[in-house]
MDAnalysis code that builds the backbone (N, CA, C; Angstrom):
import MDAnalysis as mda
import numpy as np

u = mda.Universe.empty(636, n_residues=212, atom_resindex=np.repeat(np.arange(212), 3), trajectory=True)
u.add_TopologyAttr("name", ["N", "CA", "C"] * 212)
u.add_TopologyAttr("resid", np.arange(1, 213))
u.add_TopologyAttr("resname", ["UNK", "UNK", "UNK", "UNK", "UNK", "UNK", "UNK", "UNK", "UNK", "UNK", "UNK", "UNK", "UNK", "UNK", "UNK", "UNK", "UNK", "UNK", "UNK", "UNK", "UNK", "UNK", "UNK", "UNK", "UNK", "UNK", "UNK", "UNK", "UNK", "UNK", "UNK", "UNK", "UNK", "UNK", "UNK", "UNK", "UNK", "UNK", "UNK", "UNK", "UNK", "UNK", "UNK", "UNK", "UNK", "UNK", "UNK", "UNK", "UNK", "UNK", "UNK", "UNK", "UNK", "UNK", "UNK", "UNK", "UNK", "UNK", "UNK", "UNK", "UNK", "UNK", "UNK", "UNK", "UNK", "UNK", "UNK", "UNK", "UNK", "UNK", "UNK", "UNK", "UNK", "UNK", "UNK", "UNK", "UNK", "UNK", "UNK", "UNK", "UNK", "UNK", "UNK", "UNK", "UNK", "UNK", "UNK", "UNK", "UNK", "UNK", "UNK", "UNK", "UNK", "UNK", "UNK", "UNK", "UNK", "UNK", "UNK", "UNK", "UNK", "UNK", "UNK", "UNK", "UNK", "UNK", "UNK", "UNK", "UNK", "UNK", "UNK", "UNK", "UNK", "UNK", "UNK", "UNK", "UNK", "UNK", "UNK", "UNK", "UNK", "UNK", "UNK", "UNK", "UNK", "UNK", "UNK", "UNK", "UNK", "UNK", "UNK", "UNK", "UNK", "UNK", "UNK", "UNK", "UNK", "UNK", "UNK", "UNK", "UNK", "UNK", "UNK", "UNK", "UNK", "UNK", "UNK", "UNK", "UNK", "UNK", "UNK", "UNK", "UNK", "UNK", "UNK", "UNK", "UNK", "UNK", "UNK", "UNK", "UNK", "UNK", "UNK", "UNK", "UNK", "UNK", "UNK", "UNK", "UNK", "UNK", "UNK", "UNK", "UNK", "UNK", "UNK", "UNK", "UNK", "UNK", "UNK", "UNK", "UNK", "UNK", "UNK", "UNK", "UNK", "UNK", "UNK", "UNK", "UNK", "UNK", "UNK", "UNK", "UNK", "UNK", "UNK", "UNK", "UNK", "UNK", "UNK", "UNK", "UNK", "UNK", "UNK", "UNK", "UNK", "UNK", "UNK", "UNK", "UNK", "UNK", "UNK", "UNK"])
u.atoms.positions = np.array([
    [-111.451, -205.709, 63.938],
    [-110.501, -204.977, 64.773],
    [-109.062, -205.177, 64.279],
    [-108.821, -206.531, 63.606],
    [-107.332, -206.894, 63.186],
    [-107.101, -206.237, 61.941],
    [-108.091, -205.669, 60.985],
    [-107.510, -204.804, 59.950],
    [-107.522, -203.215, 59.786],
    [-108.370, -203.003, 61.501],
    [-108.358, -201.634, 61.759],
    [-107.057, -201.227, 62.184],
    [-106.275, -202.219, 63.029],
    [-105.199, -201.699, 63.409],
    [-103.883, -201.876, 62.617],
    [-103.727, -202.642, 61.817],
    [-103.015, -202.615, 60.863],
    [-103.092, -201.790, 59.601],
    [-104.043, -201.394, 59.660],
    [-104.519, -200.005, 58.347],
    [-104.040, -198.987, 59.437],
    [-104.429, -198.811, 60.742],
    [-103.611, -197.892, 61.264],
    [-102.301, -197.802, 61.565],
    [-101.642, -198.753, 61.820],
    [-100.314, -198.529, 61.967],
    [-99.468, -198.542, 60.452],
    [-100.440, -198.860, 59.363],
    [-99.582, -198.617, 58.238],
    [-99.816, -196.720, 57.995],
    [-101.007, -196.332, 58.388],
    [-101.115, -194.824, 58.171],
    [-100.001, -193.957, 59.225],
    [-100.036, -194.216, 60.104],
    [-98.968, -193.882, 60.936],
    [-97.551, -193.780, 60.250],
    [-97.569, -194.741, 59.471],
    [-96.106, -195.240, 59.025],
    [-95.905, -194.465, 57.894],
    [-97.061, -194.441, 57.127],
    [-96.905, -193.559, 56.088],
    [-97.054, -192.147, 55.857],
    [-97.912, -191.626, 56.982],
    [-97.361, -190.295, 57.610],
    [-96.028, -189.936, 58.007],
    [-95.753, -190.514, 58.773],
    [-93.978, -190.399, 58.999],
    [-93.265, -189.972, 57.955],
    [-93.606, -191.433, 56.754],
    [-92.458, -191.488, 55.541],
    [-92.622, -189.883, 55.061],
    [-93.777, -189.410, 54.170],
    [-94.440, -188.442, 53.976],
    [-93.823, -187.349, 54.704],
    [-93.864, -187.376, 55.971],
    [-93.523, -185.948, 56.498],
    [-91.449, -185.813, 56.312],
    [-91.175, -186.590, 56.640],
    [-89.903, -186.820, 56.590],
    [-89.228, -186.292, 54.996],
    [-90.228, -187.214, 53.906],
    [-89.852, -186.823, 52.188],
    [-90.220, -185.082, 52.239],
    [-91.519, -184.817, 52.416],
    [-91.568, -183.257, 52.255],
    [-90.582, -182.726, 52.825],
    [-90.175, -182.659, 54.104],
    [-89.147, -181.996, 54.746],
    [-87.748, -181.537, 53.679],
    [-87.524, -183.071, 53.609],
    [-86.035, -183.359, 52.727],
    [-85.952, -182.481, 51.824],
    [-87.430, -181.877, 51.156],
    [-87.336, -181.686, 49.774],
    [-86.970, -179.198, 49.808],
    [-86.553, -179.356, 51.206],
    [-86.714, -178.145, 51.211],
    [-87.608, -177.208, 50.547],
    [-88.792, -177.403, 50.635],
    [-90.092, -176.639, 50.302],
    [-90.312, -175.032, 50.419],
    [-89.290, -174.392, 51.191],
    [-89.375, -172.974, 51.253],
    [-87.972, -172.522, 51.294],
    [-87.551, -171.491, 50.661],
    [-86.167, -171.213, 50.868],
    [-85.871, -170.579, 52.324],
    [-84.794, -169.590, 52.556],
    [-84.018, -169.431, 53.711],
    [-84.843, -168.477, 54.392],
    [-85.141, -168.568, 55.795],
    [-85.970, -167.789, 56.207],
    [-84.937, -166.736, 57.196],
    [-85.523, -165.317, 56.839],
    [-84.738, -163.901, 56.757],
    [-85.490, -163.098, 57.660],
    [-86.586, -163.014, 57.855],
    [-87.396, -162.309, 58.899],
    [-87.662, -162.845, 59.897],
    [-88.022, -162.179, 61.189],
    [-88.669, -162.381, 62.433],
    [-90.197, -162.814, 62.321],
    [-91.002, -161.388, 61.282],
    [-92.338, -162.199, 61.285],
    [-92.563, -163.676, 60.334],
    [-91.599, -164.091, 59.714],
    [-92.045, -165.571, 59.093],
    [-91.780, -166.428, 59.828],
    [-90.616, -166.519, 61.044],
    [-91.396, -167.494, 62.197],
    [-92.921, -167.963, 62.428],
    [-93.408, -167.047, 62.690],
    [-95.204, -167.922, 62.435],
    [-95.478, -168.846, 61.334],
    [-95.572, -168.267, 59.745],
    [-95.504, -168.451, 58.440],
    [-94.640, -170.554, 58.716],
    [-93.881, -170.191, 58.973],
    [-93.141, -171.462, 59.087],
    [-93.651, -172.164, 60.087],
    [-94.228, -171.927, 61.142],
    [-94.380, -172.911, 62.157],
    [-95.893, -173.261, 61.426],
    [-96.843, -172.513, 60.788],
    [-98.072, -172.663, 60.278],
    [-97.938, -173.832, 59.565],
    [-96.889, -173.429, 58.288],
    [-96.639, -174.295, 57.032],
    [-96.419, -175.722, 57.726],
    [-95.545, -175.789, 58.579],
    [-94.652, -177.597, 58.919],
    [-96.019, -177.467, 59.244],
    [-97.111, -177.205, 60.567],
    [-98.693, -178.026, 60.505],
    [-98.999, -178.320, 59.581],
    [-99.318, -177.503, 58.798],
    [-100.147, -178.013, 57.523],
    [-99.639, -179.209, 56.743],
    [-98.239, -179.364, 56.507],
    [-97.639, -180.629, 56.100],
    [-98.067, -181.791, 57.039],
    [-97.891, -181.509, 58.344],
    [-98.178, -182.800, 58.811],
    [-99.755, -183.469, 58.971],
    [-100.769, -181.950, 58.725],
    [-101.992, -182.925, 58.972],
    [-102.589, -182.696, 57.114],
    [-101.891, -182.664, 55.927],
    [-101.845, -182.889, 55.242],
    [-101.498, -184.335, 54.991],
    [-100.304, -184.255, 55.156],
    [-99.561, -185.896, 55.324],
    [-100.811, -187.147, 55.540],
    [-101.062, -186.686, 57.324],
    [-102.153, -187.709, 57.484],
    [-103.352, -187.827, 56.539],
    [-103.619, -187.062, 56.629],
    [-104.986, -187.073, 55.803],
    [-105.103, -187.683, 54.295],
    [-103.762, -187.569, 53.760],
    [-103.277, -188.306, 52.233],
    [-103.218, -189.764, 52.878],
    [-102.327, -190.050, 53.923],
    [-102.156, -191.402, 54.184],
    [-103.341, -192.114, 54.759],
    [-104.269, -191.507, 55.584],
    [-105.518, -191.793, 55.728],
    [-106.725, -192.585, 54.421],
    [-106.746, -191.309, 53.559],
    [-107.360, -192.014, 51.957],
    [-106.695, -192.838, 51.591],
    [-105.724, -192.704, 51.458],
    [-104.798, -193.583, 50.204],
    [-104.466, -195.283, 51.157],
    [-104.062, -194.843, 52.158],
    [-103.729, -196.742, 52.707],
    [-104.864, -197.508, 52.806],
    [-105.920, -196.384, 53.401],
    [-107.237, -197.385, 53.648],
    [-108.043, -197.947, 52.411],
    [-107.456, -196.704, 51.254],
    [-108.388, -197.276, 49.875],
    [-107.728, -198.806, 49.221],
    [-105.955, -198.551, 49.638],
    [-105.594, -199.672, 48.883],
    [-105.513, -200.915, 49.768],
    [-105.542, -200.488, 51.512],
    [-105.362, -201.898, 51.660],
    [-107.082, -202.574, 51.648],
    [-107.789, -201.769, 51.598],
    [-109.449, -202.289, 50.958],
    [-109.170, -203.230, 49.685],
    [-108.768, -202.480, 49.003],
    [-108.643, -203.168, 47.518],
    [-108.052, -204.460, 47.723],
    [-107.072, -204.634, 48.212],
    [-105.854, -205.469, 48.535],
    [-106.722, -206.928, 49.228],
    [-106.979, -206.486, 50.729],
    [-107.637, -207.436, 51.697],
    [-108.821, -207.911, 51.055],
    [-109.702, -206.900, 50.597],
    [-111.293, -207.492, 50.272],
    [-111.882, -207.954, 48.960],
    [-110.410, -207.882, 47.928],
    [-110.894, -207.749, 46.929],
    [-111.980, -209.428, 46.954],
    [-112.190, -209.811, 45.524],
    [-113.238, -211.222, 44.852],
    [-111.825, -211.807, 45.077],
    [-112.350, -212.992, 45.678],
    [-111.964, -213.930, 45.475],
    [-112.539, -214.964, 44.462],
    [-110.811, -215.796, 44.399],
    [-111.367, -216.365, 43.007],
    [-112.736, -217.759, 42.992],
    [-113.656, -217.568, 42.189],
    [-114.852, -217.969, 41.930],
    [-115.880, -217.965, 42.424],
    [-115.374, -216.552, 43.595],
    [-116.748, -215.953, 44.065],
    [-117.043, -215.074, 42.808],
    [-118.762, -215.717, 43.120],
    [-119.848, -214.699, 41.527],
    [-120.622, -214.430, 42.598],
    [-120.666, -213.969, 44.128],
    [-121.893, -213.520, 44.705],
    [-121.978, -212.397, 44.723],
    [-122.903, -211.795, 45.145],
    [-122.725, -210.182, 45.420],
    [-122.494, -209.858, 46.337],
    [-121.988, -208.546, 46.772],
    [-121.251, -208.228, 47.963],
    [-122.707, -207.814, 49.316],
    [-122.119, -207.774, 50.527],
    [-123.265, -207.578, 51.527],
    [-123.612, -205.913, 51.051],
    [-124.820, -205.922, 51.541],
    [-125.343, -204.779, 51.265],
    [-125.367, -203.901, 52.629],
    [-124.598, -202.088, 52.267],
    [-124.248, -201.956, 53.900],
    [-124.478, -200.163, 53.525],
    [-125.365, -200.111, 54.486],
    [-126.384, -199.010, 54.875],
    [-124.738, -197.542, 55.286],
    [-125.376, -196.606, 55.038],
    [-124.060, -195.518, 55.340],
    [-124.568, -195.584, 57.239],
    [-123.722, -194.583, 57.522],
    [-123.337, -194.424, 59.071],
    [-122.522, -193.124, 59.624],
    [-124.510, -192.864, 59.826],
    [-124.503, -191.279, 60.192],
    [-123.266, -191.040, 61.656],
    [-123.454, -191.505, 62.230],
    [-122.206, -191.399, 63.270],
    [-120.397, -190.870, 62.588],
    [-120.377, -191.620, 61.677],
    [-119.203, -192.119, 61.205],
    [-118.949, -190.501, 59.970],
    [-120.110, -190.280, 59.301],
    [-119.915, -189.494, 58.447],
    [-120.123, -188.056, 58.858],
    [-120.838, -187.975, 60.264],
    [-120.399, -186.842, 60.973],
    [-119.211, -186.125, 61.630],
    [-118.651, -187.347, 61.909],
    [-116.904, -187.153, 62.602],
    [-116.559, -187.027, 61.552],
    [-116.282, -187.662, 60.297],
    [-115.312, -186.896, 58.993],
    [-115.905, -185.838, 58.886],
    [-116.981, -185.175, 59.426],
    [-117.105, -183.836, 58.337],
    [-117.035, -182.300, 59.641],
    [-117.102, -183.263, 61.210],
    [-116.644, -182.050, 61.954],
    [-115.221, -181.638, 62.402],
    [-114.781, -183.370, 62.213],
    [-113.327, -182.940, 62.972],
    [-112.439, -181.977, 61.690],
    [-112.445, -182.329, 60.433],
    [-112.009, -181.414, 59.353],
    [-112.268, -180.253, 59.663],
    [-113.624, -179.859, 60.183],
    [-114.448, -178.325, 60.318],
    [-113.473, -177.746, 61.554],
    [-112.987, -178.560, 62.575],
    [-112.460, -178.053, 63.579],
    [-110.894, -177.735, 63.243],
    [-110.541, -178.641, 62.827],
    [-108.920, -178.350, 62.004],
    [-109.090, -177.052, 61.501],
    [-109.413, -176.562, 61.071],
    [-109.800, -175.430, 60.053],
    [-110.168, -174.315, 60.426],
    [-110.766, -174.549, 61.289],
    [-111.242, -173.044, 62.318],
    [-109.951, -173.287, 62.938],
    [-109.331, -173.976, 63.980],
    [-108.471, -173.917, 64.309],
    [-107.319, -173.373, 63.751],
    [-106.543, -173.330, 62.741],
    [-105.968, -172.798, 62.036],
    [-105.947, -171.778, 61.613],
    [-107.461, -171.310, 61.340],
    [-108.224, -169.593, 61.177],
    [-107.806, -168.955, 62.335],
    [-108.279, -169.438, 63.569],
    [-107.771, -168.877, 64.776],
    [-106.374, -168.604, 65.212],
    [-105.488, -169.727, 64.843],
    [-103.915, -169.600, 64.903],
    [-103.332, -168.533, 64.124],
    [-103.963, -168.212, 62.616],
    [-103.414, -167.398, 62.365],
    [-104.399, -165.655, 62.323],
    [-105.213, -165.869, 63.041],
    [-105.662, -164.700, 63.252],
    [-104.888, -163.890, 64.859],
    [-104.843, -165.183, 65.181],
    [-104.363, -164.711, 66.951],
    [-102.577, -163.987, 66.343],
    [-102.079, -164.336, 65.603],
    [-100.568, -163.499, 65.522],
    [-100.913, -162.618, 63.973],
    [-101.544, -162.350, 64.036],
    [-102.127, -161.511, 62.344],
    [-101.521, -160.191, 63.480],
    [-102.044, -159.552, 64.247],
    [-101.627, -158.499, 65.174],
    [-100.261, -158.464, 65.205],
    [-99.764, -159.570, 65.624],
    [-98.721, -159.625, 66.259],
    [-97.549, -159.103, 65.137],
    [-97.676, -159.805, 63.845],
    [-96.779, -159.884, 62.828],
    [-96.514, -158.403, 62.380],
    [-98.027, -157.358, 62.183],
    [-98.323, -156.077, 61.707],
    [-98.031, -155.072, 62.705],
    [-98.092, -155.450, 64.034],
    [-97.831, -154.497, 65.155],
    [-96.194, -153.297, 64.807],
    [-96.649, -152.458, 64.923],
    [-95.343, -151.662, 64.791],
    [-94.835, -151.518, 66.237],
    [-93.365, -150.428, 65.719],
    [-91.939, -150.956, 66.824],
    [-91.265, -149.552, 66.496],
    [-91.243, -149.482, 67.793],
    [-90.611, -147.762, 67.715],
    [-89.096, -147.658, 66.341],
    [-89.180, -146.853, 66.062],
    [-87.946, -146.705, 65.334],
    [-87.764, -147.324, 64.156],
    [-89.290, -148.028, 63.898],
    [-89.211, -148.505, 62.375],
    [-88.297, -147.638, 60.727],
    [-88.538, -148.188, 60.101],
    [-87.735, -147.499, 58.840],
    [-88.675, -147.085, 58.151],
    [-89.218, -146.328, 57.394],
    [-90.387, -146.154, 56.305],
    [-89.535, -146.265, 54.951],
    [-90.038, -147.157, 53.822],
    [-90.209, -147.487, 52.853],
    [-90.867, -147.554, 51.929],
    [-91.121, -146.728, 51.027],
    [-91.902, -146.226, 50.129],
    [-91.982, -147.135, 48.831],
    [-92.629, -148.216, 48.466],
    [-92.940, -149.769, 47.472],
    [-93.302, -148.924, 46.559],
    [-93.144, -148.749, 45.335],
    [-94.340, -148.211, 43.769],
    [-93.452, -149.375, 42.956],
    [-95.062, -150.423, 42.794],
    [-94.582, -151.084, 41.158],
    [-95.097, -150.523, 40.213],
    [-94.798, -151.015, 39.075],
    [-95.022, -150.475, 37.842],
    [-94.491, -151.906, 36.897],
    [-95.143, -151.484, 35.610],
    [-94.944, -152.147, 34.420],
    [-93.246, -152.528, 34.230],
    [-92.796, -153.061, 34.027],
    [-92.452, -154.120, 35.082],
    [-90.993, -154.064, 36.112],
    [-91.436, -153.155, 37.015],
    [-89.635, -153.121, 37.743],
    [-90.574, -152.538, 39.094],
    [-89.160, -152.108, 40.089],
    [-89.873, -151.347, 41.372],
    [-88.499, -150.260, 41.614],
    [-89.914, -149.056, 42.470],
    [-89.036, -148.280, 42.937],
    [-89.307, -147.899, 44.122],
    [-87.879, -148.079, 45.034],
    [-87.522, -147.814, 46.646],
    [-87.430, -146.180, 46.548],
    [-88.001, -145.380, 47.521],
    [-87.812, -144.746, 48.202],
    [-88.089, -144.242, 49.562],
    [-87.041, -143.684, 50.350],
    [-86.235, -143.685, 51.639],
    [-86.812, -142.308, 51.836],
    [-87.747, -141.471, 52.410],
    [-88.338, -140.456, 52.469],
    [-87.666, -139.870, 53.852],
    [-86.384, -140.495, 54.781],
    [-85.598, -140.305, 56.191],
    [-84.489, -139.843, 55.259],
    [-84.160, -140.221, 54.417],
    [-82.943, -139.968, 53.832],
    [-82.948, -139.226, 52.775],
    [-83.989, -138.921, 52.212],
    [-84.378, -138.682, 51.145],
    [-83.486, -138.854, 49.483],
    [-83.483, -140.226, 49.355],
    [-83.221, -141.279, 48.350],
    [-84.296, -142.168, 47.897],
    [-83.687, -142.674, 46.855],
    [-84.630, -143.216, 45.952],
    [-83.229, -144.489, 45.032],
    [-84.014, -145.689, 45.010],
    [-83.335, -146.905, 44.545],
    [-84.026, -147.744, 43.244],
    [-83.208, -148.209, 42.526],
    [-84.132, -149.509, 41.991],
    [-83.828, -150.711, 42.871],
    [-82.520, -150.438, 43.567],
    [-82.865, -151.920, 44.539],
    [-83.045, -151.659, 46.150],
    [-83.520, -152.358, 46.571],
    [-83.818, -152.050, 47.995],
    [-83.281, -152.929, 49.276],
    [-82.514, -151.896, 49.618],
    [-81.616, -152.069, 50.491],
    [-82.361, -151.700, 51.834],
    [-82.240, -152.683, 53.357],
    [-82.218, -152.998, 54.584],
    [-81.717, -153.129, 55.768],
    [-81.591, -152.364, 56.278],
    [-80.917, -152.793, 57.984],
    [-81.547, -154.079, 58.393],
    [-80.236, -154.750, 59.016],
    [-80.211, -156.435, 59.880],
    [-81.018, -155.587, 61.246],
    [-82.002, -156.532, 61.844],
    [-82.299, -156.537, 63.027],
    [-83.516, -154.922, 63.355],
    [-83.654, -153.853, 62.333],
    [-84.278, -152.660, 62.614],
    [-85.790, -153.341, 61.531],
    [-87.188, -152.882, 62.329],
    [-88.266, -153.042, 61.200],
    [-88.653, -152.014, 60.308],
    [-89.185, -152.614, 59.590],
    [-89.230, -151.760, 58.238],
    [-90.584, -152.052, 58.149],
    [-91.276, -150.331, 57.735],
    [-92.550, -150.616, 57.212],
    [-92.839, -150.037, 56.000],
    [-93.143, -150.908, 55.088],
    [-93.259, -150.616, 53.730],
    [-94.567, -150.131, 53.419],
    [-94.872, -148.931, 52.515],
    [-95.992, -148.552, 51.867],
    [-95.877, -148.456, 50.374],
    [-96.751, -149.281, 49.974],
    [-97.147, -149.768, 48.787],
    [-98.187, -149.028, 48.066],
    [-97.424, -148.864, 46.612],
    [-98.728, -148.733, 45.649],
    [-98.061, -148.838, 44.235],
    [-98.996, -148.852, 43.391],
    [-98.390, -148.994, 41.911],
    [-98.793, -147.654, 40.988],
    [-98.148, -147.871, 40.109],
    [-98.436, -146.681, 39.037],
    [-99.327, -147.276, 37.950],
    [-99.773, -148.176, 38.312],
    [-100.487, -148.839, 36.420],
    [-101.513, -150.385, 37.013],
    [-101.415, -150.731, 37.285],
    [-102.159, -152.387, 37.603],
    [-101.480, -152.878, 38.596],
    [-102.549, -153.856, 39.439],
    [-102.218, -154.360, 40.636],
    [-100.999, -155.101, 40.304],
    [-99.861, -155.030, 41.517],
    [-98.814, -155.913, 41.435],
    [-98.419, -156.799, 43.022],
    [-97.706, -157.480, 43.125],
    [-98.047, -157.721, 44.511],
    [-96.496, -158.198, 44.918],
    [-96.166, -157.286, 46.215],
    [-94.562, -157.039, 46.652],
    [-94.215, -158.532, 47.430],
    [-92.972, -159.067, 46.785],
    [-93.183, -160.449, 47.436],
    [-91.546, -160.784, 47.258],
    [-91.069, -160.643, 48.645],
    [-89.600, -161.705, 49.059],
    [-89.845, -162.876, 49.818],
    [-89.512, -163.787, 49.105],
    [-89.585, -165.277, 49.651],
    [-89.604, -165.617, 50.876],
    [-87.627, -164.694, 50.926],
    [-87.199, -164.965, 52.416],
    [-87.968, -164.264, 53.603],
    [-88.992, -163.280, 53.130],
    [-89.771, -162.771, 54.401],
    [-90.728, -163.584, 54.915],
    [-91.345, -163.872, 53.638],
    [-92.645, -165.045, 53.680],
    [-94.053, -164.308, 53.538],
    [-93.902, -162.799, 53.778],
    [-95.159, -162.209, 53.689],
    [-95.110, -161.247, 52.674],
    [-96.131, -160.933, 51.860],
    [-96.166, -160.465, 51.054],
    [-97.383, -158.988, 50.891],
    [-97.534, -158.337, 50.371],
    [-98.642, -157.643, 50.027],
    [-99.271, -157.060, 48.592],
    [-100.185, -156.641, 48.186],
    [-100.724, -156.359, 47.156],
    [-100.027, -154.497, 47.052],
    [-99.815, -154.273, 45.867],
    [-99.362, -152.474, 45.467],
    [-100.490, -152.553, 44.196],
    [-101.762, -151.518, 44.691],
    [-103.184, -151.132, 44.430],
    [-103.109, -149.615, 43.778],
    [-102.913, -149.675, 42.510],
    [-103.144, -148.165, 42.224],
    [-103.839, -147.553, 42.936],
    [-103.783, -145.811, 43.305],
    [-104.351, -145.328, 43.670],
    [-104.537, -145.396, 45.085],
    [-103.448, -145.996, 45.569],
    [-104.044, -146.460, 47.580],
    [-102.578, -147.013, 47.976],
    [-102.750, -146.683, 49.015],
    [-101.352, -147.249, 49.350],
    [-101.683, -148.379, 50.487],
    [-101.060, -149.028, 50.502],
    [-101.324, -150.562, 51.562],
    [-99.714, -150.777, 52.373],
    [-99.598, -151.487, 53.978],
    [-98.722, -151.174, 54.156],
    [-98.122, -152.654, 54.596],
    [-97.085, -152.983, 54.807],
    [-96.576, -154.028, 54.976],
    [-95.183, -153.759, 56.376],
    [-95.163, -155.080, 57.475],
    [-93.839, -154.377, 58.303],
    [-92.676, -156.063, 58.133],
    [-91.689, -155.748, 58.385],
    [-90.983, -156.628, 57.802],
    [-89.874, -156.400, 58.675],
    [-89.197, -157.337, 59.799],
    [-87.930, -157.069, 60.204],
    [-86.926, -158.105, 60.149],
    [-85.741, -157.585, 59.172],
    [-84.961, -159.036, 58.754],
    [-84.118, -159.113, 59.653],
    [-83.388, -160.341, 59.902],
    [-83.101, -160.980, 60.230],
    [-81.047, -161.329, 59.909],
    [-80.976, -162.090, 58.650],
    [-80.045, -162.201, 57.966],
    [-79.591, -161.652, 57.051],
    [-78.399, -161.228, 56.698],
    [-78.190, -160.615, 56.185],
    [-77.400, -161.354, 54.397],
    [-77.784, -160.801, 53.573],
    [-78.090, -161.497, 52.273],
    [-78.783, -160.554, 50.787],
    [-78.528, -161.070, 49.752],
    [-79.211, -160.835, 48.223],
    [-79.849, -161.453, 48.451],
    [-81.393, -160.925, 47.960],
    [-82.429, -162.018, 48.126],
    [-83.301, -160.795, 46.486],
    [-84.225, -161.666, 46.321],
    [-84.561, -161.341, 44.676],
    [-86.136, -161.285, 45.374],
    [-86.739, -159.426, 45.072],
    [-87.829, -159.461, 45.106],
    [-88.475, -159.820, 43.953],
    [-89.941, -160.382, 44.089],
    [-90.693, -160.779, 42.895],
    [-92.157, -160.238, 42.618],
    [-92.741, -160.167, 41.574],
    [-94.110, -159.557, 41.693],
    [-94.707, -160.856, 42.385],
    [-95.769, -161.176, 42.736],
    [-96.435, -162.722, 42.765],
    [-97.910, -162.278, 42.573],
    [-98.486, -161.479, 41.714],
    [-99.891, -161.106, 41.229],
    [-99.765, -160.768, 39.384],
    [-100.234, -161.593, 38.843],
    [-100.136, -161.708, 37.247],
    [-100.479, -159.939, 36.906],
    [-99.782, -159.769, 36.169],
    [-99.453, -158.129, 35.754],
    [-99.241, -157.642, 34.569],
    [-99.655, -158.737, 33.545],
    [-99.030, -158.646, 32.016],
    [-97.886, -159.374, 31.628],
    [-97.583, -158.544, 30.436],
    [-96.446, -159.976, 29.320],
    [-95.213, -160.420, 30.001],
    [-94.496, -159.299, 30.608],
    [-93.554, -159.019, 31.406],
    [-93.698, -159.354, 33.137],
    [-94.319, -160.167, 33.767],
    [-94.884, -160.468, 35.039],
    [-93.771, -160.968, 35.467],
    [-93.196, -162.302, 34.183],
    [-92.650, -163.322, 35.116],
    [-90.939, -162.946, 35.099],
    [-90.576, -161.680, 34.488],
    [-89.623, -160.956, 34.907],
    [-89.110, -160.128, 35.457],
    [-90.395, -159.570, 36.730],
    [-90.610, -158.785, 37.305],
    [-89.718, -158.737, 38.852],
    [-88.666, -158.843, 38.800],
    [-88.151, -159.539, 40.025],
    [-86.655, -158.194, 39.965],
])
């Protein structure tokens, strides 16, 4: 019992440290949309029962090593110790439940994020080998860069002229695939107002990683 709870309060401790270092390290840039609120509240979970779960393996493996190792001029062999079906069922449901859980969290606002809003903007996405082109079918214009109203949603329809590419601003957090031949749609309502650098994020040829 005295090295259960001290392996636990060092995992505790080292969860903390862990969640605290990821944080610091600003892991996602500036968030610009309404629907990446979810996206972000998803991500910090996942850090934190990431966290545990690293500090879980890792303290218990080393303070094992540490506490139990041979002592010196023991040559016996160690006790011999049967597995424990109890024990290896809880590691393998409570993971199973994390996980559905999470499936469910983000299925329950999957609606929510895609739901349209009177007075949206339509936005017309075509990638291509390697650049993009905006067009405004209300205004009837056409851009290489694509410009946004603060606070109005925008629903983008996507497709490409040549091979899959996939429409991706950081600061939104959501992204979609542009599918020759089909158009796919994406809704997006920002937030802040800013230059922000769209990027392909689906490998597209020689020219991919300048696709921005």
């Amino acid at each position: 019992m005295k090295h259960l709870v001290v392996a636990g309060l060092l995992v505790i401790v080292v969860s903390a440290l862990l969640i605290l270092g990821l944080n610091a390290l600003d892991l996602v840039p500036t968030l610009a949309s309404e629907e990446g609120q979810v996206v972000d509240q998803m991500f910090q979970a996942q850090i934190y029962v990431i966290a545990f779960v690293f500090s879980l393996i890792i303290v218990l493996m080393l303070y094992s090593v540490v506490i139990f190792r041979r002592k010196p001029g023991d040559t016996g062999d160690g006790a011999y110790i049967k597995g424990n079906t109890p024990l290896e069922i809880t590691w393998t449901v409570i993971p199973l439940i994390v996980v559905i859980g999470f499936g469910i969290w983000g299925a329950g606002h999957l609606n929510e994020i895609t739901a349209s809003e009177p007075d949206e903007l339509l936005v017309e996405v075509t990638g291509f080998q390697f650049g993009w082109r905006f067009d405004y079918p209300e205004y009837d214009f056409s851009a290489s860069e694509l410009y946004l109203p603060v606070g109005r949603q925008v629903l983008f329809k996507i497709t490409s002229e040549d091979v899959i590419h996939s429409f991706w601003v950081p600061e939104f957090r959501i992204k979609q695939d542009a599918v020759p031949g089909r158009w796919t749609t994406l809704r997006v309502t920002p937030t802040d107002v800013g230059d922000y650098r769209i990027r392909c994020a689906e490998m597209c040829g020689y020219a991919h990683s300048a696709m921005y």
